[in-house]
C-alpha positions as CSV (number, residue, x, y, z in Angstrom):
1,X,65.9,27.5,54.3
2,X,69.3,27.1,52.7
3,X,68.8,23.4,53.3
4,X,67.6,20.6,50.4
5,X,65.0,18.6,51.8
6,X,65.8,15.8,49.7
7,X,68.7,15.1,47.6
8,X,69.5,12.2,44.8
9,X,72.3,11.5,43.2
10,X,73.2,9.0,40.1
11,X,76.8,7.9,39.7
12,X,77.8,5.8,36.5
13,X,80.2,2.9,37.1
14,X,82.1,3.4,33.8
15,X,84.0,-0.2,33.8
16,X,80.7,-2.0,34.5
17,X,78.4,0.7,33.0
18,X,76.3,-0.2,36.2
19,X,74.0,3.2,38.5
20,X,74.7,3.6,41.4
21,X,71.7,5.9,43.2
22,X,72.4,8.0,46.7
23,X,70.6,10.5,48.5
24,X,70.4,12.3,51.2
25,X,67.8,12.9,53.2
26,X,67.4,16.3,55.5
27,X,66.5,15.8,59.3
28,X,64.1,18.1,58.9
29,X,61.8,15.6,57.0
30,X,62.3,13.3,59.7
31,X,64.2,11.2,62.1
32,X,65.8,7.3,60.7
33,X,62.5,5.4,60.7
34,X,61.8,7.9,58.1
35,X,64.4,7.8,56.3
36,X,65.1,4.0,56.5
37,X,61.5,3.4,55.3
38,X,61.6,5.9,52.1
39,X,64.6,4.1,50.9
40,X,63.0,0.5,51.2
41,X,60.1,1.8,49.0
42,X,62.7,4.0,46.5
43,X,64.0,0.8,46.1
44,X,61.1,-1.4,45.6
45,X,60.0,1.1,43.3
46,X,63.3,1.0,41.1
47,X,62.8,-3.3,41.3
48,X,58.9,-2.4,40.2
49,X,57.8,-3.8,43.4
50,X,54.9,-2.8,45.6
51,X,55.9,-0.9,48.6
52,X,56.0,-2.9,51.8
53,X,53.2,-1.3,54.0
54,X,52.5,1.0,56.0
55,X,52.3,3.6,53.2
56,X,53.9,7.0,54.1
57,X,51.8,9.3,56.4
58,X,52.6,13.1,56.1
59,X,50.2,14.7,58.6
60,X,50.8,16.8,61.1
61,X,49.3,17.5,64.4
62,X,49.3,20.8,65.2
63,X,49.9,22.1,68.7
64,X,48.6,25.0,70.5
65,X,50.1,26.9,73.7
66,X,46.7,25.5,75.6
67,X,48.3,22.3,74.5
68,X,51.6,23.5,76.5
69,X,52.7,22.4,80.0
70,X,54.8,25.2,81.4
71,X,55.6,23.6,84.6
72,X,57.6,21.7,82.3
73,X,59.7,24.2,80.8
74,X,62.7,24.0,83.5
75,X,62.9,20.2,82.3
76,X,63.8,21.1,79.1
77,X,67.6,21.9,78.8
78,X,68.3,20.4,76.1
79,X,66.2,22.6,74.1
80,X,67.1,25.3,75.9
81,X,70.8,24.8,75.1
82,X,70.5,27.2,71.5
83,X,71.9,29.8,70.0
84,X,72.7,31.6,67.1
85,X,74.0,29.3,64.0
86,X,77.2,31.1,63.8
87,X,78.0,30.9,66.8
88,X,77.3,27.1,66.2
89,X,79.0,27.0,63.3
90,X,82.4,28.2,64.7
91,X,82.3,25.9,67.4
92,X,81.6,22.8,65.3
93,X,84.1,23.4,62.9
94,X,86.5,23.6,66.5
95,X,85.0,20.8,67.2
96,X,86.2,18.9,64.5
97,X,90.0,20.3,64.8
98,X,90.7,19.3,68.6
99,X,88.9,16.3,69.3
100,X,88.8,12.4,67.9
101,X,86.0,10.3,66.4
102,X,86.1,7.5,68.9
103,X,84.3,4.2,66.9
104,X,84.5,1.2,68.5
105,X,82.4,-1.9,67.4
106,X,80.8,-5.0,69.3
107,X,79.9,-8.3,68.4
108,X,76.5,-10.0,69.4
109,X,78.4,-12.7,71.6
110,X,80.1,-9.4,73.6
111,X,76.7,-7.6,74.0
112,X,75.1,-10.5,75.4
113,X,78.1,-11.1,77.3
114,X,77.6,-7.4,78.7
115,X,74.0,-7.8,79.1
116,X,74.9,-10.9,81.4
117,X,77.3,-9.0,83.5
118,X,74.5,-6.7,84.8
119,X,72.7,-7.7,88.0
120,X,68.9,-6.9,87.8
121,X,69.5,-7.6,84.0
122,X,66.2,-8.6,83.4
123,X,64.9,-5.0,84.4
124,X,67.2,-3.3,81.7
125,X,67.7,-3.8,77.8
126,X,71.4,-4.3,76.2
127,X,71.5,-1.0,74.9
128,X,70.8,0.3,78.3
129,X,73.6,-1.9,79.7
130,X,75.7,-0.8,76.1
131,X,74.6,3.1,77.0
132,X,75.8,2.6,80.7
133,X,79.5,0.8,79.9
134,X,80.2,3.3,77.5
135,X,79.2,6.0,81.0
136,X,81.2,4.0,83.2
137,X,84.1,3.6,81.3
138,X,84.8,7.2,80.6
139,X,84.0,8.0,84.3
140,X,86.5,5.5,85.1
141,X,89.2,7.3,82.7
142,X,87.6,10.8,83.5
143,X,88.4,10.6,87.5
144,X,92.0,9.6,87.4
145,X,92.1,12.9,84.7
146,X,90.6,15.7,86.1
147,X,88.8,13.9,88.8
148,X,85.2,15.1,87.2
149,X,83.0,12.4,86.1
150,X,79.3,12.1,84.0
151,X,76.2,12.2,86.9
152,X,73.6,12.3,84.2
153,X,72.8,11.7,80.9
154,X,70.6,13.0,77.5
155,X,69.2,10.5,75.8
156,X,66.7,10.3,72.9
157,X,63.9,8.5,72.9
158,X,61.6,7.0,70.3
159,X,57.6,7.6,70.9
160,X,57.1,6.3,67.4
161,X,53.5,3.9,67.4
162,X,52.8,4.6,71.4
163,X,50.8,7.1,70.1
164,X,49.0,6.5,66.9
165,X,47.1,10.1,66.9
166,X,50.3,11.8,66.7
167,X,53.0,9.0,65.4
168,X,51.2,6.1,63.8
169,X,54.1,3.9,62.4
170,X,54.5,5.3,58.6
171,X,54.5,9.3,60.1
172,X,57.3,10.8,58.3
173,X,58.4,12.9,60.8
174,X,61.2,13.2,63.8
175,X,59.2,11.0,66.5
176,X,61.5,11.4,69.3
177,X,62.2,13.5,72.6
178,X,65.6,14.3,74.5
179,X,65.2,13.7,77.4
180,X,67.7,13.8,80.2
181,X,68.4,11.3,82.9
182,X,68.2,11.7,86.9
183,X,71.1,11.8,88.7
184,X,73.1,8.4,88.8
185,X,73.2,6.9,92.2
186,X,76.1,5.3,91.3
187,X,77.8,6.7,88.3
188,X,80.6,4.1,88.5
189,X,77.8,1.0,88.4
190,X,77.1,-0.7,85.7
191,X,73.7,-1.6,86.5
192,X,73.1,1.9,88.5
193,X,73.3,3.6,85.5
194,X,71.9,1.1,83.4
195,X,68.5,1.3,85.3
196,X,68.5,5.5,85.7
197,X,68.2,5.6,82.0
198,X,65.9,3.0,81.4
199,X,63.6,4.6,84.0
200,X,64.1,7.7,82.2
201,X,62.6,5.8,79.4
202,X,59.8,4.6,80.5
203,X,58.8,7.6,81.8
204,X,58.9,9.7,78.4
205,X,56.6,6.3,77.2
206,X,54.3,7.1,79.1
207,X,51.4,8.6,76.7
208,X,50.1,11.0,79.6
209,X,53.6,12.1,79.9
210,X,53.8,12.6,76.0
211,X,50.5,14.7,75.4
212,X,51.9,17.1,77.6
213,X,56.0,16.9,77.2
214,X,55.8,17.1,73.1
215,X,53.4,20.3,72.7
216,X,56.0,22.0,75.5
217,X,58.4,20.9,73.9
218,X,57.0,22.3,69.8
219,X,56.5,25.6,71.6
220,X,60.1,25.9,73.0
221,X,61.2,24.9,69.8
222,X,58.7,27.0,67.7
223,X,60.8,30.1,70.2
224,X,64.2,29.0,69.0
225,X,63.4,28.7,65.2
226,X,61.7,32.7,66.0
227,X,65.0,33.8,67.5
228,X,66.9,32.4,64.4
229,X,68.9,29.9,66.6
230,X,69.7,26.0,66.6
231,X,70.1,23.5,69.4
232,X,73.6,22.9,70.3
């Protein structure tokens, strides 16, 4: 692995001789609550504080293929969409040459705002509402184009403390699944969309779901690392 697990760097501030200490942090150690949580106690460690609990938790639950679900399998495309890292290499780097980074920002008053212009908003979160603007605007803009627009989408979702044998709180690890949406019944609603993905949610929170998705899921992925390949 050509990858650092974990990287630190210190940077001297010459004019007011102060450190400055960054590092970086490989997904492969885990996903943001992992990361997020290991800089809070670097830091509290560097004030000569005690860490703010839970402490760290580095085990891991192995699966088996028993574990497995295969009538699964044709539910995973996103995992399935892989290949070789050259291949993916190539294509980020053309990636980065014909397309824009798009950032736009919102304020608390316009997310509540949004949240409020959503019938049935009690049934759906803001970022489900956030997740479903962002849909319905470039299906808007995408239809006048090339008269193609988004019918479903991946989202990831966080299984982290649902299931404390697998992902207590302080497991260092990527505690998520991709999961991808039904289709829209309306993919120019608001709320439509809105409430596919937050059923799409609920249903990869669901700890029978999970003993069975996750272990499909390790073995597809277990496949992919085998065949020397990456998720696109």
């Amino acid at each position: 692995m050509d990858e650092s697990l974990l990287r630190i760097k210190v940077t001297r501030l010459l004019r007011s001789n102060e450190y400055v200490l960054g590092t970086s942090f490989s997904h492969l150690v885990g996903d943001a609550a992992s990361n997020i949580h290991f800089l809070n106690d670097l830091s509290r460690f560097y004030q000569s504080l005690e860490p703010i609990l839970p402490r760290p938790i580095f085990d891991r639950y192995l699966w088996t293929k028993d574990d497995a679900d295969v009538s699964l399998l044709s539910n995973l495309k996103p995992y399935q969409n892989a290949d070789k890292r050259e291949i993916i290499a190539i294509n980020f780097v053309r990636d980065q040459t014909t397309t824009d980074q798009l950032n736009i920002s919102f304020s608390s008053i316009q997310l509540a705002k949004l949240h409020s212009l959503a019938d049935g908003k009690d049934e759906v979160t803001v970022h489900d509402v956030l997740n479903a603007y962002m849909i319905v605007t470039m299906n808007k803009n995408s239809i006048e184009i090339s008269n193609e627009y988004f019918q479903r989408a991946y989202i990831l979702v966080n299984y982290r403390n649902l299931l404390h044998s697998i992902a207590p709180t302080g497991h260092v690890a990527n505690s998520f699944v991709i999961m991808i949406t039904s289709d829209f019944p309306n993919p120019f609603s608001l709320i439509s969309i809105a409430k596919t993905i937050r059923q799409a949610i609920n249903k990869c929170r669901n700890e029978d779901f999970l003993m069975k998705w996750i272990p499909t899921a390790d073995l597809m992925m277990k496949q992919i690392i085998k065949d020397d390949k990456l998720i696109c």
